[in-house]
C-alpha positions in Angstrom: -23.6 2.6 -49.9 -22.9 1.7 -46.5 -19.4 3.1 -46.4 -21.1 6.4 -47.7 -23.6 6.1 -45.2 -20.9 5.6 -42.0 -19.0 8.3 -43.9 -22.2 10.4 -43.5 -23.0 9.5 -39.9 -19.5 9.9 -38.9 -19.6 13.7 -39.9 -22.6 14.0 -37.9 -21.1 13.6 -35.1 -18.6 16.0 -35.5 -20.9 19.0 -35.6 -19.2 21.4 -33.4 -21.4 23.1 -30.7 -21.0 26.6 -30.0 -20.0 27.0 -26.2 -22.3 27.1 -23.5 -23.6 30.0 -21.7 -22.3 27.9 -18.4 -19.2 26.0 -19.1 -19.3 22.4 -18.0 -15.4 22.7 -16.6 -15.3 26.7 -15.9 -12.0 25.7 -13.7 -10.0 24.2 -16.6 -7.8 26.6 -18.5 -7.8 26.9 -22.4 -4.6 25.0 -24.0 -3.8 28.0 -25.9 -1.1 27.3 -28.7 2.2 29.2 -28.4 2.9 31.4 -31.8 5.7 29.3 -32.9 2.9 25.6 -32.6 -0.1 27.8 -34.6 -1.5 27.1 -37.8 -4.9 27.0 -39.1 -5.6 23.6 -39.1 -4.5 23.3 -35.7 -6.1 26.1 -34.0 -9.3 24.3 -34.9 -8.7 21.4 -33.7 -8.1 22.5 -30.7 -11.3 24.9 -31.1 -13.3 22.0 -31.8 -11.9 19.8 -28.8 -12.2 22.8 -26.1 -16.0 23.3 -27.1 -17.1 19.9 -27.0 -15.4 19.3 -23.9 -17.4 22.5 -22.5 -20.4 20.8 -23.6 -19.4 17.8 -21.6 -19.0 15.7 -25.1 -16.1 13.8 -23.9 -15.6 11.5 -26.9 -15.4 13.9 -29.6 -13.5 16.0 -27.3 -11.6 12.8 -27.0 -11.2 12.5 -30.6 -10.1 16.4 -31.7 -7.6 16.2 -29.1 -6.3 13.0 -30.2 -6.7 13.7 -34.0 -4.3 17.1 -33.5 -1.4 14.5 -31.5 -1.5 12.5 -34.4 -1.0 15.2 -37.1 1.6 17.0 -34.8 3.3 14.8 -32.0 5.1 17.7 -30.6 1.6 19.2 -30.4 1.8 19.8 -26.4 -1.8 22.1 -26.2 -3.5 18.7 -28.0 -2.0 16.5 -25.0 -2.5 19.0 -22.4 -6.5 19.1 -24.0 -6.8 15.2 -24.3 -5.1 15.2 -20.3 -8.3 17.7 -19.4 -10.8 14.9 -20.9 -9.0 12.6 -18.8 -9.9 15.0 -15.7 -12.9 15.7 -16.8 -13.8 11.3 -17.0 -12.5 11.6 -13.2 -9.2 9.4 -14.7 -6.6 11.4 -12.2 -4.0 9.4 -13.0 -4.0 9.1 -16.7 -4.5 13.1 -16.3 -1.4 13.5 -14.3 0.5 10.8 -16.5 0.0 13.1 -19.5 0.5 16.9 -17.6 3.8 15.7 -16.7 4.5 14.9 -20.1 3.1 18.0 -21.7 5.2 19.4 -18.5 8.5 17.8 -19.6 8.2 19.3 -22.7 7.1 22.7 -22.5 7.6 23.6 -18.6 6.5 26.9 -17.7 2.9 25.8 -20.1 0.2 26.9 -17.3 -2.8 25.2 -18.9 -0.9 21.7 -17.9 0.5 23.1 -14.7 -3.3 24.2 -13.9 -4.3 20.7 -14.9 -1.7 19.0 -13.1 -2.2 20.8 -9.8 -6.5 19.6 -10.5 -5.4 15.8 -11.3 -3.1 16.2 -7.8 -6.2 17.9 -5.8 -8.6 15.2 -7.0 -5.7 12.5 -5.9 -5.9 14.5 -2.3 -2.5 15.0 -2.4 -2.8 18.9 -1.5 0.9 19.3 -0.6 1.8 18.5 -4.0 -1.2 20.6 -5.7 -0.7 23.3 -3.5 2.9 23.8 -5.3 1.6 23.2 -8.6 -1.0 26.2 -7.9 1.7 28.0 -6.9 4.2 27.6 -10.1 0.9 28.5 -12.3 0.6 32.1 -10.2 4.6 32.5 -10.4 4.2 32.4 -14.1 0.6 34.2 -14.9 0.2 36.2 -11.7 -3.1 37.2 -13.2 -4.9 34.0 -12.4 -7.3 35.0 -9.9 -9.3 32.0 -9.8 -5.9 30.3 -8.7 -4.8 32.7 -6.5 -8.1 31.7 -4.4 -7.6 28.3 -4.6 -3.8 28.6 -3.2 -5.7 30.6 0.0 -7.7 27.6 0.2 -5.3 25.1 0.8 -2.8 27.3 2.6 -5.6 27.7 5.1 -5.9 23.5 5.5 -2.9 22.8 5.9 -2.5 25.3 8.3 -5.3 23.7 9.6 -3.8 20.3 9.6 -0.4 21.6 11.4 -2.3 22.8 13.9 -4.7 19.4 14.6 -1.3 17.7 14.5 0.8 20.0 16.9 -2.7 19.7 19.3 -2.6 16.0 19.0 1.2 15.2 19.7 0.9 17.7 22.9 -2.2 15.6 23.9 0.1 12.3 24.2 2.9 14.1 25.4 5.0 14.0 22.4 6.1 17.7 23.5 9.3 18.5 20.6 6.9 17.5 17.7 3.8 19.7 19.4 6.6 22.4 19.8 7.6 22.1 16.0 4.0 22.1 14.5 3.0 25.2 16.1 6.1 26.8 15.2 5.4 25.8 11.5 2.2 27.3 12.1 3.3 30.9 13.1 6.0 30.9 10.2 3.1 30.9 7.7 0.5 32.9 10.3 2.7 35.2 12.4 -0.2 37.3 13.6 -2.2 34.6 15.4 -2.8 35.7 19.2 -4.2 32.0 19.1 -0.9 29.8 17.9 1.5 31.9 20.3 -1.3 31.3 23.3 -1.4 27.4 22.4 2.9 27.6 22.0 2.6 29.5 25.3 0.4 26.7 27.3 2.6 23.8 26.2 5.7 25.5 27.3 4.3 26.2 30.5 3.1 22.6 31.2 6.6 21.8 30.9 7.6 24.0 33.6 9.7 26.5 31.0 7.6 29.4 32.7 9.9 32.0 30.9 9.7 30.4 27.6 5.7 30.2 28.1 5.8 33.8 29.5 
């Protein structure tokens, strides 16, 4: 009786919720399973996982993830799902951990190289996210959402060139001031404002041609 009744209580738990009207993780991308990985059975597992991890049910999402690995090791779309859960628990490096994996296997897979360049943004390593964004758009151009976030971060670490360049000209350190301004213009080659800074540090260093 009480092995029926955990039996009973077990499946209780497992009553999949339709998905929300506002997803609880609108940035993560569905782990979609590549023709030659699909069957039926695992389609809905990783149906079930995706919509209780939408409804912010972590530990069934947990478990349909995990269930699919164990039925298909090779599965990479149930790892690249259980990595998103990972995310989602604010575990960055256990969610990088297993996008690399899913990564080693199946390369060009954008679900895990969205997820990877997420785990990388949330580990503030934006150098390293910003390429990861970057690979995802080379492969699905159609990402718009990740298009957006690219301009995001190109813009701070433009932004962070520039603070450095202005810092190293404050203390004098004139070649690395020089250098960060010029890495500036290579990515913003319109900016009146980055040839006007370029153009004050040369002249404080008496190269009034240069500055001109």
């Amino acid at each position: 009786a009480l092995a029926l009744l955990a039996l009973f209580a077990g499946c209780a738990t497992r009553v999949v919720p339709p998905l929300p009207v506002a997803l609880a993780y609108p940035e993560f991308i569905y782990p979609t399973l590549p023709p030659p990985l699909e069957t039926a059975d695992e389609a809905a597992y990783i149906d079930r996982g995706w919509r209780f991890l939408q409804n912010n049910d972590l530990e069934n999402a947990d478990r349909e993830f995990a269930a699919a690995s164990q039925r298909a090791p090779a599965l990479y779309p149930a790892a690249t799902g259980g990595a998103y859960v990972a995310l989602a628990r604010q575990d960055y490096d256990r969610a990088l951990g297993a996008f690399d994996a899913v990564l080693r296997a199946a390369p060009m897979y954008v679900p895990a190289l969205a997820g990877r360049g997420q785990a990388l943004l949330a580990l503030n390593r934006s150098t390293a996210a910003l390429e990861a964004f970057e690979a995802v758009l080379a492969v699905d151009p159609s990402l718009v959402d990740v298009r957006s976030r690219i301009d995001v971060l190109r813009f701070r670490s433009l932004q962070d060139v520039i603070e450095g360049a202005r810092a190293a000209a404050a203390v004098g350190e004139v070649t690395e001031a020089r250098i960060g301004y010029e890495r500036a213009l290579q990515v913003s080659q319109d900016s009146a404002f980055l040839y006007r800074e370029l153009g004050l540090l040369e002249r404080t260093q008496g190269d009034v041609e240069a500055g001109l």
